[in-house]
N, CA, C and O of each residue as an XYZ file, in Angstrom:
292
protein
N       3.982   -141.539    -71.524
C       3.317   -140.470    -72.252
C       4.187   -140.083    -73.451
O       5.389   -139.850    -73.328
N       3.647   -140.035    -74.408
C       4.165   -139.419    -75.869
C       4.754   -138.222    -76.126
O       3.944   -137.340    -75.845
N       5.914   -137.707    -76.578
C       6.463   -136.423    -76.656
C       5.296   -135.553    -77.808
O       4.626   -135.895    -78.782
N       5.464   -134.622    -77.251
C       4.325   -133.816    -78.205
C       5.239   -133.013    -79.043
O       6.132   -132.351    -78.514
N       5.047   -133.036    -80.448
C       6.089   -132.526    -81.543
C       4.919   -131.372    -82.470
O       3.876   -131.576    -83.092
N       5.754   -130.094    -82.155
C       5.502   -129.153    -83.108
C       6.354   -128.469    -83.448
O       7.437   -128.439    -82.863
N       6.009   -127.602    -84.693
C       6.785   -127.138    -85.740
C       6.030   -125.708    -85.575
O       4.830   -125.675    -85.846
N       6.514   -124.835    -85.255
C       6.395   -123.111    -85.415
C       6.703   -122.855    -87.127
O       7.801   -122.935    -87.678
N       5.331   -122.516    -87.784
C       4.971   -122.050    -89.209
C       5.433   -121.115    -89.342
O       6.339   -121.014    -90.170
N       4.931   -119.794    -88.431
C       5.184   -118.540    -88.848
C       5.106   -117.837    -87.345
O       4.088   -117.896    -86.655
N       6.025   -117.329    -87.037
C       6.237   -116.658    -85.615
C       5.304   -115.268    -86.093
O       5.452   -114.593    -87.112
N       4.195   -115.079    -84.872
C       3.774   -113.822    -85.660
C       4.231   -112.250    -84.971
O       4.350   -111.163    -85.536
N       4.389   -112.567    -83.778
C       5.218   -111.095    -82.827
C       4.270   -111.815    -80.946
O       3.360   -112.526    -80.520
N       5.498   -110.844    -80.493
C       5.640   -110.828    -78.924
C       4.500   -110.091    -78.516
O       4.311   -108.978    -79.007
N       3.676   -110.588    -77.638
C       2.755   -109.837    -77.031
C       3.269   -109.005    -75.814
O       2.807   -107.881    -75.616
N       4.290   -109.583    -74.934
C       4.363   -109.526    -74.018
C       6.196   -109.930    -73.196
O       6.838   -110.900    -73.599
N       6.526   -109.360    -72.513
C       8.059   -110.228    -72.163
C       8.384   -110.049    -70.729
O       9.031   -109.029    -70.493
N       8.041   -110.922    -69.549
C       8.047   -110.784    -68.494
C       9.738   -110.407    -67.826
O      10.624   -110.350    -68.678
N      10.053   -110.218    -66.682
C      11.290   -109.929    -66.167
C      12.146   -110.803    -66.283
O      13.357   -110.600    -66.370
N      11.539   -111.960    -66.295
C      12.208   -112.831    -66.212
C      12.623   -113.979    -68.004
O      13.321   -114.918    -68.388
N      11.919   -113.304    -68.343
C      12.485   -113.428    -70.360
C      11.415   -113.972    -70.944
O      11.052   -113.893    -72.118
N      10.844   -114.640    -69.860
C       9.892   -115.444    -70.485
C       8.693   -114.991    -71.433
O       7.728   -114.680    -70.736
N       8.397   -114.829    -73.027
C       7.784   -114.334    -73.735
C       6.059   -114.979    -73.793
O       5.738   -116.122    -73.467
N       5.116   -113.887    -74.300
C       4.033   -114.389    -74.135
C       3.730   -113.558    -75.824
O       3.812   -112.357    -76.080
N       3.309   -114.901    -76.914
C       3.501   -114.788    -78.255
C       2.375   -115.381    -78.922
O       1.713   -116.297    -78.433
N       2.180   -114.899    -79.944
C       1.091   -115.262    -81.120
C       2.130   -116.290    -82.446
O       3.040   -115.809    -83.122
N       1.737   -117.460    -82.493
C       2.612   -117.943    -83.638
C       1.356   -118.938    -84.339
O       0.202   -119.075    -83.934
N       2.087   -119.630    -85.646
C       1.107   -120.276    -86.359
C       1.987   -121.555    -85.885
O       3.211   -121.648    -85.968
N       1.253   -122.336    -85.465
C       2.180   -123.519    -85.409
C       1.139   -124.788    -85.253
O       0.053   -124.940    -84.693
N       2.222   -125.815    -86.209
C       1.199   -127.691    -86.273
C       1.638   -128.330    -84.921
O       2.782   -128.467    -84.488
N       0.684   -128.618    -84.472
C       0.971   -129.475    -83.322
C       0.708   -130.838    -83.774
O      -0.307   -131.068    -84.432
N       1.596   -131.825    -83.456
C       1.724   -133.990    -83.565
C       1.935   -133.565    -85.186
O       2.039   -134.769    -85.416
N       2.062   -133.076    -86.249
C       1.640   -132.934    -87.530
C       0.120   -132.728    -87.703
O      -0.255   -133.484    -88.599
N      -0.508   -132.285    -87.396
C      -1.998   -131.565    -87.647
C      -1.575   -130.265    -88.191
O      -0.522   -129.630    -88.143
N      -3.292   -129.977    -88.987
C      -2.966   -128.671    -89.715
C      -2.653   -127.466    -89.047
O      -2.718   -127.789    -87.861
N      -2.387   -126.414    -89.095
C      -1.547   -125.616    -88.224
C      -2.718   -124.651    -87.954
O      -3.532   -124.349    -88.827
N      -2.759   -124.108    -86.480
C      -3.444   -123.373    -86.116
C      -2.718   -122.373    -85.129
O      -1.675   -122.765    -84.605
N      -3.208   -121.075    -84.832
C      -2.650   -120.067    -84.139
C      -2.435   -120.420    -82.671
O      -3.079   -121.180    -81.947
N      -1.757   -119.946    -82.513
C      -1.446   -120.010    -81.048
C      -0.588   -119.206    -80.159
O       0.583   -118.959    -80.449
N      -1.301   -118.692    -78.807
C      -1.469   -117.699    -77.940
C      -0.675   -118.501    -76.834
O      -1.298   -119.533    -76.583
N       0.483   -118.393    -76.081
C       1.306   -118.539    -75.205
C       2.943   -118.216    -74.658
O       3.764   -117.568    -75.308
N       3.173   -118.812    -73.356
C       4.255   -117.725    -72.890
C       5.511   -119.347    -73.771
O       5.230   -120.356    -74.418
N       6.444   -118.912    -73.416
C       7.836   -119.288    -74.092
C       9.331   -118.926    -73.193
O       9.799   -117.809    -72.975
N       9.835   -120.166    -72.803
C      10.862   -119.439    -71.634
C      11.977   -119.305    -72.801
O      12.145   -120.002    -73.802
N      12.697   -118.143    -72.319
C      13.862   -117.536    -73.171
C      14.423   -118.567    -74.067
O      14.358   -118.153    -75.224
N      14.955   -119.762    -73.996
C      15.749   -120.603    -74.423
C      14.666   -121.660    -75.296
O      15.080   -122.691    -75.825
N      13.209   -121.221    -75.353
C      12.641   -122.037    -75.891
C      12.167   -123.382    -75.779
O      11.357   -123.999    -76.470
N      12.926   -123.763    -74.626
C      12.813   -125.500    -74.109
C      11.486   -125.559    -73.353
O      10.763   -126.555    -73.382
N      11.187   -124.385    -72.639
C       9.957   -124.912    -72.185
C       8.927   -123.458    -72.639
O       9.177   -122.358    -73.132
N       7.365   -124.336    -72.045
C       6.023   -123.585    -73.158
C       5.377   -123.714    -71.772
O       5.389   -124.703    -71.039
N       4.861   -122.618    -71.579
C       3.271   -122.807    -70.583
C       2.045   -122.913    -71.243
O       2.023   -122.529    -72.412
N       1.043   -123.341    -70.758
C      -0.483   -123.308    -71.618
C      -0.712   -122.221    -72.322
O      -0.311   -121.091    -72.043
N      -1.481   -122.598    -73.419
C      -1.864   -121.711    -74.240
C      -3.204   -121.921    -74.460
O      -4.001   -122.643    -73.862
N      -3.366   -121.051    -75.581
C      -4.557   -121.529    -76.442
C      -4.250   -121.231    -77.862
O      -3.394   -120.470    -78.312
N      -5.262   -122.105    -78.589
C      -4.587   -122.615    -79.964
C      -6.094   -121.753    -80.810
O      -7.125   -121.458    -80.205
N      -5.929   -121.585    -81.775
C      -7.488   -120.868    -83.048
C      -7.189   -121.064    -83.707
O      -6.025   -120.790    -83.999
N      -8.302   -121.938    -84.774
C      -8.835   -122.139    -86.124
C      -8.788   -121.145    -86.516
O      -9.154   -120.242    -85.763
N      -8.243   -120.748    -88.101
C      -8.358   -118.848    -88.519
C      -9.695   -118.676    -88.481
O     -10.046   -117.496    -88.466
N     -10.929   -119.847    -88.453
C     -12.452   -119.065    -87.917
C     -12.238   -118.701    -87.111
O     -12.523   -117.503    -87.135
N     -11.627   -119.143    -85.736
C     -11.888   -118.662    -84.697
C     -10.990   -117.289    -84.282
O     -11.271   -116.369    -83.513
N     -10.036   -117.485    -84.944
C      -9.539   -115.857    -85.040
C      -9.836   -114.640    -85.550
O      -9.730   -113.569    -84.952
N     -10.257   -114.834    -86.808
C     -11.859   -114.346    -87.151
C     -12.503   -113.766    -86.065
O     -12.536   -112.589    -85.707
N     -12.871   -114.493    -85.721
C     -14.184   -114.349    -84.905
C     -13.665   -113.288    -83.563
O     -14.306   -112.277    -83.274
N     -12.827   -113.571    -83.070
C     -11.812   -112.735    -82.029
C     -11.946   -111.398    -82.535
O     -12.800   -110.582    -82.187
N     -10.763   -111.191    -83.637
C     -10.724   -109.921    -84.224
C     -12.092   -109.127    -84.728
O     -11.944   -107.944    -85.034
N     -13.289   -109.659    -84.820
C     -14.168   -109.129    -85.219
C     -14.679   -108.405    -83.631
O     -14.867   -107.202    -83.449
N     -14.856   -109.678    -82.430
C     -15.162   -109.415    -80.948
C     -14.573   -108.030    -80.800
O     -15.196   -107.019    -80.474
N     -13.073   -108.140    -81.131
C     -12.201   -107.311    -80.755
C     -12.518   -105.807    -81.389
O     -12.735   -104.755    -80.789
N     -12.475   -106.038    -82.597
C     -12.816   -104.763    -83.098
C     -14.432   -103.668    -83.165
O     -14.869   -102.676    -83.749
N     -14.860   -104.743    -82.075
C     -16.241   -103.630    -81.633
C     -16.235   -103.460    -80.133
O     -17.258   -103.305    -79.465
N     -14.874   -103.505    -79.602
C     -14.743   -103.455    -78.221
C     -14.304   -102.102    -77.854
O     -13.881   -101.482    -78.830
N     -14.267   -101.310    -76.499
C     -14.107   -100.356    -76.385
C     -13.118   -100.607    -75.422
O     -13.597   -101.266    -74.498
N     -11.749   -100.306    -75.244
C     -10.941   -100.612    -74.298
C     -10.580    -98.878    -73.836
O      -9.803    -98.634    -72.914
C-alpha cells in the first residue's frame, strides 16, 4: 500500500483537545498533491498519527455554514 502524502495549507484552529492531547482540528490541507480541501479531524500530540476525518470542497463548506447558520443549538 502507498504512503499517503499531505501538506497542511493553512491550520485553521482546534476544535477540540481530548485528555489525552490528542486534537480534533479544522485545517486546509492537499492530500497525494490534489487541490486542497478542508478538513475536519483528531491529530495525536506529536502529529505522527491522524484518525478519520472528513475532508470539504469550499462548496461544501458553504453549504455547512449556511446549514449551520439556520440552526438552533
Amino acid at each position: 500500500m502507498s504512503e499517503i502524502k499531505y501538506d497542511i495549507i493553512k491550520r485553521i484552529g482546534i476544535l477540540s483537545k481530548s485528555a489525552s492531547g490528542w486534537t480534533k482540528e479544522i485545517n486546509l490541507i492537499s492530500w497525494n498533491d490534489r487541490e486542497a480541501k478542508y478538513d475536519i479531524r483528531e491529530w495525536s500530540p506529536d502529529r505522527e498519527r491522524r484518525g478519520k476525518g472528513v475532508t470539504l470542497s469550499t462548496d461544501e463548506l458553504s453549504a455547512l455554514k449556511e446549514l449551520l447558520n439556520h440552526t438552533e443549538f
